[in-house]
PQR file of N, CA, C, O and H, with PARSE charges and radii, in Angstrom:
ATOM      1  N   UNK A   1      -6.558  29.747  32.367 -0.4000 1.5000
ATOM      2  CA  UNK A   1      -5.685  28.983  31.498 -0.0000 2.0000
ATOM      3  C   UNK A   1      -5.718  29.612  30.109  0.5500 1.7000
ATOM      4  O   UNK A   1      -6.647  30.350  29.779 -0.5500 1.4000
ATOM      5  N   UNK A   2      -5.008  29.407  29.540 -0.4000 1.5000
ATOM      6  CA  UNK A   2      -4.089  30.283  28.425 -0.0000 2.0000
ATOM      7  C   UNK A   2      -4.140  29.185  27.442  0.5500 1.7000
ATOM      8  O   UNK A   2      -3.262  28.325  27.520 -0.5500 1.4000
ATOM      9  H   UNK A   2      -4.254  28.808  29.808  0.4000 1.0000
ATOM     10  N   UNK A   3      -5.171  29.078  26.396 -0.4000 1.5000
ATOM     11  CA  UNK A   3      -5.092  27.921  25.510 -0.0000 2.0000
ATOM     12  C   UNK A   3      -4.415  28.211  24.226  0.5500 1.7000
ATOM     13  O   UNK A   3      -5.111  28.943  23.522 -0.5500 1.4000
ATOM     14  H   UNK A   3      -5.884  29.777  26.332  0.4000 1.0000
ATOM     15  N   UNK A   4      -3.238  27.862  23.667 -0.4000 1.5000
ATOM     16  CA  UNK A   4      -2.683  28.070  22.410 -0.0000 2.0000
ATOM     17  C   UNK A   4      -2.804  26.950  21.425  0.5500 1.7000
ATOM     18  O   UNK A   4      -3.091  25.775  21.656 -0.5500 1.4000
ATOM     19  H   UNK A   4      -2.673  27.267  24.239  0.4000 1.0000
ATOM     20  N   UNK A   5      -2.504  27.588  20.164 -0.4000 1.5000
ATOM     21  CA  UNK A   5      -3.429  26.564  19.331 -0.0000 2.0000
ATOM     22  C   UNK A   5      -2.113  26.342  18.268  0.5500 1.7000
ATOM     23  O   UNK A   5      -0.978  26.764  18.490 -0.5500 1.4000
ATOM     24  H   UNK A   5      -2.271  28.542  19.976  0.4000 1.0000
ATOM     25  N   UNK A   6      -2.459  25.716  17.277 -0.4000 1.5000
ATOM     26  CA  UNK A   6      -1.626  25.212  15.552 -0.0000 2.0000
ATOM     27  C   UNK A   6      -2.682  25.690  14.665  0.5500 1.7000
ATOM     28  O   UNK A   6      -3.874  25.380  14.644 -0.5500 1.4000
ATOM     29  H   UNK A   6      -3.381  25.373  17.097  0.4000 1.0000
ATOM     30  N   UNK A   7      -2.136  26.363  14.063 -0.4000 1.5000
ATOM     31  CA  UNK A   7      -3.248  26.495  12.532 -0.0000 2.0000
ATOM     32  C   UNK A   7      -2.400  25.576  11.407  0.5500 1.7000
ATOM     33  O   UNK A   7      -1.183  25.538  11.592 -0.5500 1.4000
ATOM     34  H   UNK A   7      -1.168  26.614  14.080  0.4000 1.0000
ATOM     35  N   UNK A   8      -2.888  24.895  10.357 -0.4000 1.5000
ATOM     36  CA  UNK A   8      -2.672  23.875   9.472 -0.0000 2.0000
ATOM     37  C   UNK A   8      -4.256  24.529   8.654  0.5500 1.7000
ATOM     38  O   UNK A   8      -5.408  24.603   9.082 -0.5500 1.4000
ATOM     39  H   UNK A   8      -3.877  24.926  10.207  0.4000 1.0000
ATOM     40  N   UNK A   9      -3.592  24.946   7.236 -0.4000 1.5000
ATOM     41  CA  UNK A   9      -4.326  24.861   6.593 -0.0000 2.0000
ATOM     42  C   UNK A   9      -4.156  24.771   5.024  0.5500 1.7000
ATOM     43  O   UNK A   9      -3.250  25.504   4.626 -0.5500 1.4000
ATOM     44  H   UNK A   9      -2.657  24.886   6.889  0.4000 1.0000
ATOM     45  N   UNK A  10      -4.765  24.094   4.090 -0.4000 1.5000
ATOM     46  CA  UNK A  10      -4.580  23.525   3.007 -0.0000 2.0000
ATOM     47  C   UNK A  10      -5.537  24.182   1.577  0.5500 1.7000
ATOM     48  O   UNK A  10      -6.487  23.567   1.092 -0.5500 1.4000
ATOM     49  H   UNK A  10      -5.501  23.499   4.414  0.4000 1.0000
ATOM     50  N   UNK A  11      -5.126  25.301   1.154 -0.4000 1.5000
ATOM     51  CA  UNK A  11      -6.281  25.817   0.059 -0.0000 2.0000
ATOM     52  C   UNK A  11      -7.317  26.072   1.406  0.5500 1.7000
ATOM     53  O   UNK A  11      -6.826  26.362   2.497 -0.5500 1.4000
ATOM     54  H   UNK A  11      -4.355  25.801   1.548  0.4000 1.0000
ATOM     55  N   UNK A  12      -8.468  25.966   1.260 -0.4000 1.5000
ATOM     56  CA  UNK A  12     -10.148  26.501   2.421 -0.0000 2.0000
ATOM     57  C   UNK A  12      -9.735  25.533   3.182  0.5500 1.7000
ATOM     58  O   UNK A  12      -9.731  26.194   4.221 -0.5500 1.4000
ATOM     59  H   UNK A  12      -8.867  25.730   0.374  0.4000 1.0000
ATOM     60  N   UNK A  13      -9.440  24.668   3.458 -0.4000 1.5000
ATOM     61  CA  UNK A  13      -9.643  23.632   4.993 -0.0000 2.0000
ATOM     62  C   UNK A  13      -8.352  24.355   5.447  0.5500 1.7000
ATOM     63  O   UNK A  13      -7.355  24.909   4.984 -0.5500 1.4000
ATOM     64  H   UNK A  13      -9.443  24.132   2.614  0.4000 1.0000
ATOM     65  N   UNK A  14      -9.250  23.865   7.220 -0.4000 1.5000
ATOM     66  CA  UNK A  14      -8.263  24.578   7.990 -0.0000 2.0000
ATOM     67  C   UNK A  14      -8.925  23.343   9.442  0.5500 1.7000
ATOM     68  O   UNK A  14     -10.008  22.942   9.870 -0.5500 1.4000
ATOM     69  H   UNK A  14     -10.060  23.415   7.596  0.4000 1.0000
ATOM     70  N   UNK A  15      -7.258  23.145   9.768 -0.4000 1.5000
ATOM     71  CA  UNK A  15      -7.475  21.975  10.913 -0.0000 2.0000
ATOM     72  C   UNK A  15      -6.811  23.305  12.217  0.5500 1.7000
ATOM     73  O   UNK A  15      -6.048  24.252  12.024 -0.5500 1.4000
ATOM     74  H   UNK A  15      -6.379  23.471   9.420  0.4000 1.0000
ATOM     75  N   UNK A  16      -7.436  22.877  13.386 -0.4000 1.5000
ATOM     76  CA  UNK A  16      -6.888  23.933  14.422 -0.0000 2.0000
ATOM     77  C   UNK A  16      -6.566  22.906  15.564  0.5500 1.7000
ATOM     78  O   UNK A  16      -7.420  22.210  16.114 -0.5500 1.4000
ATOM     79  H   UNK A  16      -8.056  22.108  13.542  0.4000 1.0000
ATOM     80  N   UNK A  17      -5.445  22.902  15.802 -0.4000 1.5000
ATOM     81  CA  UNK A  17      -5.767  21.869  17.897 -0.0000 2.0000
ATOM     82  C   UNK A  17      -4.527  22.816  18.510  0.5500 1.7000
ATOM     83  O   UNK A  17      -3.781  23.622  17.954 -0.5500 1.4000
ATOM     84  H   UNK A  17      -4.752  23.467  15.356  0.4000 1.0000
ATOM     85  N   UNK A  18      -4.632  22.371  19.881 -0.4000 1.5000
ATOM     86  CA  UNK A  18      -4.146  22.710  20.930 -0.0000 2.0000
ATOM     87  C   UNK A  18      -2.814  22.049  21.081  0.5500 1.7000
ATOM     88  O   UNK A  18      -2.523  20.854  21.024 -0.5500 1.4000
ATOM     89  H   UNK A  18      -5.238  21.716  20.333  0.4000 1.0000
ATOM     90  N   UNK A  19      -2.048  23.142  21.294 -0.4000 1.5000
ATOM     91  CA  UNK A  19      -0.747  21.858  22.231 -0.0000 2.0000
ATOM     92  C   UNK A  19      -0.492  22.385  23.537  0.5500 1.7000
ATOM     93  O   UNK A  19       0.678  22.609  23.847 -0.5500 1.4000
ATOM     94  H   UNK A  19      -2.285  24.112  21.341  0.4000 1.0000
ATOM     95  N   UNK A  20      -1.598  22.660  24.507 -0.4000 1.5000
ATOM     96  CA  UNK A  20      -1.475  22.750  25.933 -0.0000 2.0000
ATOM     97  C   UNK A  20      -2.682  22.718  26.157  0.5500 1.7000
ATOM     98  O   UNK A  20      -3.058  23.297  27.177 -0.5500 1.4000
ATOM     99  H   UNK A  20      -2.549  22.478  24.255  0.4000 1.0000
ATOM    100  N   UNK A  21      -3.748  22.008  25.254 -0.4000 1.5000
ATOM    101  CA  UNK A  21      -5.135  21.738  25.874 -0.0000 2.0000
ATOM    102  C   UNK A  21      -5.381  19.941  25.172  0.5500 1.7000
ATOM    103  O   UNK A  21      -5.853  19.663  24.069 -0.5500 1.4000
ATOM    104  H   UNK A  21      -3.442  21.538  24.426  0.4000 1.0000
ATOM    105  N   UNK A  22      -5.091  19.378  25.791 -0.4000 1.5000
ATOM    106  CA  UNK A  22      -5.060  18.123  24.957 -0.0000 2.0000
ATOM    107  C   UNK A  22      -6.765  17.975  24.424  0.5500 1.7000
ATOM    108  O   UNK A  22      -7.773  18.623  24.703 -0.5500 1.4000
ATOM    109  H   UNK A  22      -4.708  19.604  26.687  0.4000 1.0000
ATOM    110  N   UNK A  23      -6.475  16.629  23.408 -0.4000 1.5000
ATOM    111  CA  UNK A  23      -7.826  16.752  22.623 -0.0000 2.0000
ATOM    112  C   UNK A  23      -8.609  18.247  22.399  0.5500 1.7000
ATOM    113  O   UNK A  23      -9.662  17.994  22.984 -0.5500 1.4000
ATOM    114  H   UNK A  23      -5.656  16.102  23.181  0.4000 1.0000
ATOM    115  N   UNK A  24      -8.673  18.874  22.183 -0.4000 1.5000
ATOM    116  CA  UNK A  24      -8.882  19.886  21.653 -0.0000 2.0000
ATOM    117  C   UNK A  24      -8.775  20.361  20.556  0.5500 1.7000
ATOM    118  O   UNK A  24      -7.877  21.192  20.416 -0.5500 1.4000
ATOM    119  H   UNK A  24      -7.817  19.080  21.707  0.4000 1.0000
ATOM    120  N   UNK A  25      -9.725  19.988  19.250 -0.4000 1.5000
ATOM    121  CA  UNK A  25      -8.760  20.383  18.317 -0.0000 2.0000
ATOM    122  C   UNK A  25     -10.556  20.773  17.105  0.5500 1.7000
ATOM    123  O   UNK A  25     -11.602  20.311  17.562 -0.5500 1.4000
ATOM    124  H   UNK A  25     -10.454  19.313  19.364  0.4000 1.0000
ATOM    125  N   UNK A  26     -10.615  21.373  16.072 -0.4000 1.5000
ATOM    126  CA  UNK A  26     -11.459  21.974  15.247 -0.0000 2.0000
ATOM    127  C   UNK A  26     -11.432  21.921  13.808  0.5500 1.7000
ATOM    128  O   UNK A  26     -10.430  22.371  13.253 -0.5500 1.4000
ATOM    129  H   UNK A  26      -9.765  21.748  15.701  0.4000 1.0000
ATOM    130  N   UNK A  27     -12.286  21.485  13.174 -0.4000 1.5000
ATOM    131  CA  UNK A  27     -11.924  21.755  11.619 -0.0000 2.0000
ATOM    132  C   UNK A  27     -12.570  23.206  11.509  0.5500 1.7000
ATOM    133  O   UNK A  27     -12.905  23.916  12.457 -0.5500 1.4000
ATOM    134  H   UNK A  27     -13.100  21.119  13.625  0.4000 1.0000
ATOM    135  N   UNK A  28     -12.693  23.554   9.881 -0.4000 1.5000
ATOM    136  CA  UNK A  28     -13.697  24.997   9.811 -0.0000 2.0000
ATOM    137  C   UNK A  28     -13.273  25.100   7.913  0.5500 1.7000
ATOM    138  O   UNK A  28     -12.268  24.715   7.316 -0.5500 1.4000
ATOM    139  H   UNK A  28     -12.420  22.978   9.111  0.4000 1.0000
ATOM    140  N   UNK A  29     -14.207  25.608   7.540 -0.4000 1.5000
ATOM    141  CA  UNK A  29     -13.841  25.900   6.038 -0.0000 2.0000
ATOM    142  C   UNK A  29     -12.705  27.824   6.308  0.5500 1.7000
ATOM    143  O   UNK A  29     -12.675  28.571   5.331 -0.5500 1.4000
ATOM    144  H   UNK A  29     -15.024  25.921   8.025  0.4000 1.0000
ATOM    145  N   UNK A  30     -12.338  28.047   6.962 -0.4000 1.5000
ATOM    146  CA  UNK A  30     -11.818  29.497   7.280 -0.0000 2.0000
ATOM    147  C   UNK A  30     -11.336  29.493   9.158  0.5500 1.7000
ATOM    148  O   UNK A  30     -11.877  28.937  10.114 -0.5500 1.4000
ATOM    149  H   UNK A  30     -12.362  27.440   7.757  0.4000 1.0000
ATOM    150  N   UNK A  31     -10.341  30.206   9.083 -0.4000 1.5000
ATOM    151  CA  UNK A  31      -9.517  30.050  10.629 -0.0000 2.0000
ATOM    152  C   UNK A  31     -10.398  31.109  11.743  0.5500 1.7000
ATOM    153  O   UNK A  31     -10.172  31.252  12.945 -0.5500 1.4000
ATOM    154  H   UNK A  31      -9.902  30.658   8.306  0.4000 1.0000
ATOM    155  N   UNK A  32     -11.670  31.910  10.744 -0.4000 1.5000
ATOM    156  CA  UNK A  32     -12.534  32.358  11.773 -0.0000 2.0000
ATOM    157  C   UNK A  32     -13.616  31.167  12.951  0.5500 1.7000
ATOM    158  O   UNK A  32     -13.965  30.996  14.119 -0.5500 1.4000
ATOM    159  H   UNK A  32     -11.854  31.794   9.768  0.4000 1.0000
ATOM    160  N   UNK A  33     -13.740  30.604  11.505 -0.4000 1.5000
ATOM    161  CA  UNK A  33     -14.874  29.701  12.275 -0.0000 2.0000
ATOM    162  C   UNK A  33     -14.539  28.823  12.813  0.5500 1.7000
ATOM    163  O   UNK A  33     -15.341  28.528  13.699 -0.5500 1.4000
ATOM    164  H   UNK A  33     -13.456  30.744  10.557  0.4000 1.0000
ATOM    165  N   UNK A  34     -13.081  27.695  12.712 -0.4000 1.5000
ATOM    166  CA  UNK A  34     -12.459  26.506  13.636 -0.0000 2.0000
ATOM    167  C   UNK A  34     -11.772  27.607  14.874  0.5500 1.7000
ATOM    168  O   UNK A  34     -11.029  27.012  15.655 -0.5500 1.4000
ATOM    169  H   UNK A  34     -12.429  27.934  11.993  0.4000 1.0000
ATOM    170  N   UNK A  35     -11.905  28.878  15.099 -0.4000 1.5000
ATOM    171  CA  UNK A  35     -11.207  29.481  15.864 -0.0000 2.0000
ATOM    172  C   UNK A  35     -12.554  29.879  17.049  0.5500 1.7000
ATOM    173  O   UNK A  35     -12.362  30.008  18.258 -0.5500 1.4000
ATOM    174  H   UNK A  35     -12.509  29.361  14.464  0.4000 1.0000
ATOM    175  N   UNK A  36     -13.982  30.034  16.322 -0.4000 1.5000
ATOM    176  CA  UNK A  36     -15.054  29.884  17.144 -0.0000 2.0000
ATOM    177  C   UNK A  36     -15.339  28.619  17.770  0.5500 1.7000
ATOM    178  O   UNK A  36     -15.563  28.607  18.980 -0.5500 1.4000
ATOM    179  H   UNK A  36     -14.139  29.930  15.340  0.4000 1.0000
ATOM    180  N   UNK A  37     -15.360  27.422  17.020 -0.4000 1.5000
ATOM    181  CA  UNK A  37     -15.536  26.343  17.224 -0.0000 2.0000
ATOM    182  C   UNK A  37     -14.594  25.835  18.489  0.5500 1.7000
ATOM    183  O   UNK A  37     -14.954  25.198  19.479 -0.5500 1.4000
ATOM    184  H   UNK A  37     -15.177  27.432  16.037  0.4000 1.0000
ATOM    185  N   UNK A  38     -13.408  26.269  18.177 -0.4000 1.5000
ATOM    186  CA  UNK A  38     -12.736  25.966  19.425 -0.0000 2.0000
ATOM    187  C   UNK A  38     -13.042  26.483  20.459  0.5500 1.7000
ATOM    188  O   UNK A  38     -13.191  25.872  21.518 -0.5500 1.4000
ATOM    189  H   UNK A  38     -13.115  26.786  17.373  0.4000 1.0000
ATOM    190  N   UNK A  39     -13.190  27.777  20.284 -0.4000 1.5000
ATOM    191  CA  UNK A  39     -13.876  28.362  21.872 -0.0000 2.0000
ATOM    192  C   UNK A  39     -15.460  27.598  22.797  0.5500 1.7000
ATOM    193  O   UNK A  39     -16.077  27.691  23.858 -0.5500 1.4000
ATOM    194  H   UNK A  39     -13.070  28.273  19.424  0.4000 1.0000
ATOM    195  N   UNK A  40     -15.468  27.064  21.854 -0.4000 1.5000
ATOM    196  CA  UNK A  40     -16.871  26.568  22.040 -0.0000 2.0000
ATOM    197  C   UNK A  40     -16.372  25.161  22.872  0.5500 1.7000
ATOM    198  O   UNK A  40     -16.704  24.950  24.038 -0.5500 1.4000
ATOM    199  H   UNK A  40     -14.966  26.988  20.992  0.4000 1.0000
ATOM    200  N   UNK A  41     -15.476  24.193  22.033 -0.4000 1.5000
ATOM    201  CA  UNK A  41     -15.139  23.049  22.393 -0.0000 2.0000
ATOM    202  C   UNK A  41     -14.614  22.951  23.564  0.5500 1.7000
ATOM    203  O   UNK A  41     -14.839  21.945  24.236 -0.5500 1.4000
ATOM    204  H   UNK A  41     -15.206  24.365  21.086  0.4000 1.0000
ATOM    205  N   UNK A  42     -13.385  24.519  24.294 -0.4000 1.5000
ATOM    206  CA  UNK A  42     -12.621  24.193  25.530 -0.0000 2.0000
ATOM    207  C   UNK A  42     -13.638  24.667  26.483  0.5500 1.7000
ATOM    208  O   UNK A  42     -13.425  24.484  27.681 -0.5500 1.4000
ATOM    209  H   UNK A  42     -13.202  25.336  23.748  0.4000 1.0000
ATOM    210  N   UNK A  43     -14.654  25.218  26.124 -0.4000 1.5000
ATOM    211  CA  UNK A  43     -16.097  25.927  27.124 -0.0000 2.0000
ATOM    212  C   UNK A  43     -16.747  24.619  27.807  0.5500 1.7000
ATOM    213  O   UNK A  43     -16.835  24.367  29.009 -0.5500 1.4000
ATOM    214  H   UNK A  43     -14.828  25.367  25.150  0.4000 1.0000
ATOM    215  N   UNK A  44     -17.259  23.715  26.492 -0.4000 1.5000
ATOM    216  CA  UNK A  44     -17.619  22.332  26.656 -0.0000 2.0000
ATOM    217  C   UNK A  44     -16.459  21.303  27.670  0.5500 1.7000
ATOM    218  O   UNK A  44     -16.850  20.809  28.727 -0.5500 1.4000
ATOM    219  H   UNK A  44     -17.188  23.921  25.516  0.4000 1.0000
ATOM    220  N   UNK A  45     -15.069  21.103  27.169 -0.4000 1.5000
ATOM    221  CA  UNK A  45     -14.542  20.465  28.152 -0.0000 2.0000
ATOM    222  C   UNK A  45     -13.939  20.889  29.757  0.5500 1.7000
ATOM    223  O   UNK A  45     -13.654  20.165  30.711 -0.5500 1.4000
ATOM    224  H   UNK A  45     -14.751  21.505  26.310  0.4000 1.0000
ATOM    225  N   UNK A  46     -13.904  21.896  29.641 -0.4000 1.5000
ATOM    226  CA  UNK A  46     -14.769  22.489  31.180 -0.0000 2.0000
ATOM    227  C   UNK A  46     -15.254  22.577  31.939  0.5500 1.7000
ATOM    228  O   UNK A  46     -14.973  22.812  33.114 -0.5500 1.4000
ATOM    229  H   UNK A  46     -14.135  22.484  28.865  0.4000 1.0000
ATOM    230  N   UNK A  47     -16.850  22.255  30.967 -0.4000 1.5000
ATOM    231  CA  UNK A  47     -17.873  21.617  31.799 -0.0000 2.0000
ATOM    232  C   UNK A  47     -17.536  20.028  32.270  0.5500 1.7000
ATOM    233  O   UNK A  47     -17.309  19.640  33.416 -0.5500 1.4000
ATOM    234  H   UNK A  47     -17.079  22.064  30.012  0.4000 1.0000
ATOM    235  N   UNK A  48     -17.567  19.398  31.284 -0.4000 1.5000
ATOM    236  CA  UNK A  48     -17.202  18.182  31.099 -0.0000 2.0000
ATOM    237  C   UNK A  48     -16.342  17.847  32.814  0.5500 1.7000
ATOM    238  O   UNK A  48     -16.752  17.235  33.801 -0.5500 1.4000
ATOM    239  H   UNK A  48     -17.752  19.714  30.353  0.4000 1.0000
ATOM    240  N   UNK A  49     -15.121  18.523  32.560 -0.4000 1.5000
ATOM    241  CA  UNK A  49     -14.089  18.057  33.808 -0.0000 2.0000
ATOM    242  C   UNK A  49     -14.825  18.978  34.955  0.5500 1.7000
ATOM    243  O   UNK A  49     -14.721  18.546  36.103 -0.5500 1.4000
ATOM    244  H   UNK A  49     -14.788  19.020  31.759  0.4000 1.0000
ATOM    245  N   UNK A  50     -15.345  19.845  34.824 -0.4000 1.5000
ATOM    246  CA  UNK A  50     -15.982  20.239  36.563 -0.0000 2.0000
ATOM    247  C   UNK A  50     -17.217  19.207  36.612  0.5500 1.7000
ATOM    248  O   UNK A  50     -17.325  19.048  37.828 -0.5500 1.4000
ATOM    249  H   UNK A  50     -15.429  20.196  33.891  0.4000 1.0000
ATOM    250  N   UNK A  51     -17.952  18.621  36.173 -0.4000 1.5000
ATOM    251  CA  UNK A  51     -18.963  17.677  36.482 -0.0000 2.0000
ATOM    252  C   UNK A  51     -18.302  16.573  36.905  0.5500 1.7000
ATOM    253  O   UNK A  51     -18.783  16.012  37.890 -0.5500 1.4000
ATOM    254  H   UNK A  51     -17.864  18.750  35.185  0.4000 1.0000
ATOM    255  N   UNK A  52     -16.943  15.936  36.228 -0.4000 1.5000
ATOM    256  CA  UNK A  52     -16.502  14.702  36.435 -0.0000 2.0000
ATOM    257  C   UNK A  52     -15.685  15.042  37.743  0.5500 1.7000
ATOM    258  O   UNK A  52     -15.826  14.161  38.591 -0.5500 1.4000
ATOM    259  H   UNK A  52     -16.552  16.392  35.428  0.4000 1.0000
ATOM    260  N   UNK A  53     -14.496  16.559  38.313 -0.4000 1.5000
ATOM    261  CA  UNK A  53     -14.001  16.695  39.184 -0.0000 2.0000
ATOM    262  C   UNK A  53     -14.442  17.886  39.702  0.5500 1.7000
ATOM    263  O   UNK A  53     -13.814  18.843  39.250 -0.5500 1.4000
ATOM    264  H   UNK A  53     -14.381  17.275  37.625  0.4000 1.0000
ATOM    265  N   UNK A  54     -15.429  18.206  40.606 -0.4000 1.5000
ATOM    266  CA  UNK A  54     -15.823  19.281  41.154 -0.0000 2.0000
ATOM    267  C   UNK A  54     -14.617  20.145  41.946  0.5500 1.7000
ATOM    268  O   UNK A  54     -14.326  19.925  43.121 -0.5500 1.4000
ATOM    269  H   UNK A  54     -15.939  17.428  40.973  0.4000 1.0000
ATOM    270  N   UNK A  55     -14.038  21.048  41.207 -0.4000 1.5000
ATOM    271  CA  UNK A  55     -13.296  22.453  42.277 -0.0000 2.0000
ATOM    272  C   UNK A  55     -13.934  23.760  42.621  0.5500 1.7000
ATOM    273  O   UNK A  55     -14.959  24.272  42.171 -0.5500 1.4000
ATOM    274  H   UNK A  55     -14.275  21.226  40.252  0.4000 1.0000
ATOM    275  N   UNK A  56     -13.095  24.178  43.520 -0.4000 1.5000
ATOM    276  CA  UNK A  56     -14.163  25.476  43.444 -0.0000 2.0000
ATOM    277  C   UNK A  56     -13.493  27.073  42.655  0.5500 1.7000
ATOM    278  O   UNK A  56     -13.930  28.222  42.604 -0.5500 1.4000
ATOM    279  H   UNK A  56     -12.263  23.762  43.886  0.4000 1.0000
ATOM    280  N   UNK A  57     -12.190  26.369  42.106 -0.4000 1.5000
ATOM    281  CA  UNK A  57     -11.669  26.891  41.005 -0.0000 2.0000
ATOM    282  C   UNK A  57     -12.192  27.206  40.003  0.5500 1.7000
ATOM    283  O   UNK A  57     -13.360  26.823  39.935 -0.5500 1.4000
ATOM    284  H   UNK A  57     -11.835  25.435  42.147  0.4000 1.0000
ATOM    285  N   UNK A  58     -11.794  27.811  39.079 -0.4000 1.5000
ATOM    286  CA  UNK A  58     -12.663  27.494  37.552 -0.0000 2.0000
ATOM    287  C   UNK A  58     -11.643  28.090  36.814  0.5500 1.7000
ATOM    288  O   UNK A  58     -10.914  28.999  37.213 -0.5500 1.4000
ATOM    289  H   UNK A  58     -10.845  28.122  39.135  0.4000 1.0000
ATOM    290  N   UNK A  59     -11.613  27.492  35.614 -0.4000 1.5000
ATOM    291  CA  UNK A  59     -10.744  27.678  34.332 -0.0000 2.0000
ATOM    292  C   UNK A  59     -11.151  28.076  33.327  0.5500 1.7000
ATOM    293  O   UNK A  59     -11.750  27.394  32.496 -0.5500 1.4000
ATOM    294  H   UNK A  59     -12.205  26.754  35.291  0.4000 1.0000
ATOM    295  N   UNK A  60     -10.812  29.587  33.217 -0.4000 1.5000
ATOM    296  CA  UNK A  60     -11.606  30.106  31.551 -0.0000 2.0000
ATOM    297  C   UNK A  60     -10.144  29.956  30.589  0.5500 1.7000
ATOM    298  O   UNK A  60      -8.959  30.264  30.718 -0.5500 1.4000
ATOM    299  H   UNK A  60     -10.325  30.141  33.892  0.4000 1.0000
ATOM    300  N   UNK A  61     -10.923  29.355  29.663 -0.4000 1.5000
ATOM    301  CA  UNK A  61     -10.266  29.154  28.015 -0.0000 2.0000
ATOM    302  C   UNK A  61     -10.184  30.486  27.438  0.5500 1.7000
ATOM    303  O   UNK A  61     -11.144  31.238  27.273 -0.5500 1.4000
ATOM    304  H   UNK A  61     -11.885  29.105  29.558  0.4000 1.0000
ATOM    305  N   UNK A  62      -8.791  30.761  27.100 -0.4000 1.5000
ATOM    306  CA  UNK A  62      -8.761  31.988  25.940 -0.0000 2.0000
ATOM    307  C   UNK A  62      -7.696  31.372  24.956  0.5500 1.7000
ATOM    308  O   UNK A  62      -6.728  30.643  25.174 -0.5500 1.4000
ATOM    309  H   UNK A  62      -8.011  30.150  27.235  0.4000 1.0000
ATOM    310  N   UNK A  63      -8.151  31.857  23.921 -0.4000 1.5000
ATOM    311  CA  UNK A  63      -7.450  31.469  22.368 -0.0000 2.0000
ATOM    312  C   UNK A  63      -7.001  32.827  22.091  0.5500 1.7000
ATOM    313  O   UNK A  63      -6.410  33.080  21.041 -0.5500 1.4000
ATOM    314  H   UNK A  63      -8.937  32.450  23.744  0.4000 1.0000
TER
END
């Protein structure tokens, strides 16, 4: 899966989410680090949904 994102950012804040990964979304003082953070977050809901729905699929996140 192919995760694309929104950058929104205001002076140093920078908000990041998804609009084909729902809930997914990152703050960061810089679009490096809400852009790590996110990788981190769709890694986590991943896990999250293979524990709650076991496939024998698997879905890697790229930003």
């Amino acid at each position: 899966m192919r995760i694309t994102c929104v950058w929104e950012h205001n002076g140093n804040d920078t908000i990041m989410y998804s609009n084909n990964y729902i809930g997914a979304f990152t703050r960061g003082k810089t679009k490096e680090i809400a852009l790590a953070k996110m990788q981190q977050n769709s890694k986590m809901k991943d896990l999250e949904f293979d524990l709650l729905f076991p496939t024998k699929e698997k879905v890697n996140g790229r930003i």
